[in-house]
C-alpha positions as semicolon CSV with decimal commas, in nm:
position;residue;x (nm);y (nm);z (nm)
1;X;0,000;0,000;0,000
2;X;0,262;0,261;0,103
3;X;0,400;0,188;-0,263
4;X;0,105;0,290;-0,449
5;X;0,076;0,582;-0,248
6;X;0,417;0,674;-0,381
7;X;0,332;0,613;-0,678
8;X;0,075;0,842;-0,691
9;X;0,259;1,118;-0,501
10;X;0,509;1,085;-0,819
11;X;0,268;1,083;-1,091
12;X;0,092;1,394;-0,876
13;X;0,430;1,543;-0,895
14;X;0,416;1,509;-1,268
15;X;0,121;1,701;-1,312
16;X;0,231;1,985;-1,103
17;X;0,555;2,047;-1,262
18;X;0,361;2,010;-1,653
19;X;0,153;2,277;-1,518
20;X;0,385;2,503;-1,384
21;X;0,589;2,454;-1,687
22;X;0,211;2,540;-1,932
23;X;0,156;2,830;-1,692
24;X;0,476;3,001;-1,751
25;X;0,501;2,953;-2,115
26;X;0,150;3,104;-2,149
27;X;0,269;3,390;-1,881
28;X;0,580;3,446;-2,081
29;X;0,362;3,463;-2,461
30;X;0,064;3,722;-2,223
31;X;0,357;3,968;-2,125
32;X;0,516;3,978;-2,468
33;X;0,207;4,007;-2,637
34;X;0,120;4,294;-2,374
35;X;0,468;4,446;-2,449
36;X;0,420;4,421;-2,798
37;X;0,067;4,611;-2,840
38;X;0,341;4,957;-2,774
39;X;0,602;4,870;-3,058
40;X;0,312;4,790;-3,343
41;X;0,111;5,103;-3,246
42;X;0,438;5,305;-3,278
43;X;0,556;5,113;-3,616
44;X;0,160;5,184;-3,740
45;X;0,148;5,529;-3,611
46;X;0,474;5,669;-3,734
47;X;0,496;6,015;-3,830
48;X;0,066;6,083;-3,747
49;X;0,125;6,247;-3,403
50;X;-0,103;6,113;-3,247
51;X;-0,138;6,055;-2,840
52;X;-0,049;5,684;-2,845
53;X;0,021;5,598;-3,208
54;X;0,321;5,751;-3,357
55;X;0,610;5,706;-3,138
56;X;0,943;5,843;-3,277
57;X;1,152;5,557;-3,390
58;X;1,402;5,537;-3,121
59;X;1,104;5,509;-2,849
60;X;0,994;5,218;-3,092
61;X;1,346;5,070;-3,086
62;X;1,363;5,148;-2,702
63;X;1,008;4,915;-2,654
64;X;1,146;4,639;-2,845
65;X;1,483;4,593;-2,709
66;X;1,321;4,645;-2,356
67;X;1,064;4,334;-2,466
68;X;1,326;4,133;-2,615
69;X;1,585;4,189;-2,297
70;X;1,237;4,058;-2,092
71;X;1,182;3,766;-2,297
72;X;1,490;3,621;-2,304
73;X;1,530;3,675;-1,937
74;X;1,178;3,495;-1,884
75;X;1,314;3,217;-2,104
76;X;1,617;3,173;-1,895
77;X;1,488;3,129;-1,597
78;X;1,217;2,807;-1,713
């Protein structure tokens, strides 16, 4: 009996560590989605000066190495 129990408690461990792995993949595509929605406004937008859309270039450059410096920092760390 104390067998199958460990077997359980190892195929329960299983599960946990799939999920946690699923859950921080989708956490890592949310936040560089979220990070993204900036850098294609500002590519869209250049030049209209608008509020939101029409960042100068360099504040577009500046959003995407900022998102790619997150991502691959996020990556690292699965």
């Amino acid at each position: 009996m104390a067998e199958k129990d460990e077997q359980r408690i190892t195929e329960l461990e299983h599960k946990v560590q799939t999920l946690r792995e699923i859950v921080s993949v989708v956490t890592i595509v949310a936040f560089t989605i979220f990070l993204g929605i900036p850098i294609v406004a500002s590519v869209v937008g250049v030049g209209t000066y608008s509020g939101f859309f029409g960042a100068a270039w360099n504040t577009t450059l500046l959003y995407g190495l900022l998102v790619a410096n997150t991502v691959g920092y996020l990556w690292s760390e699965l």
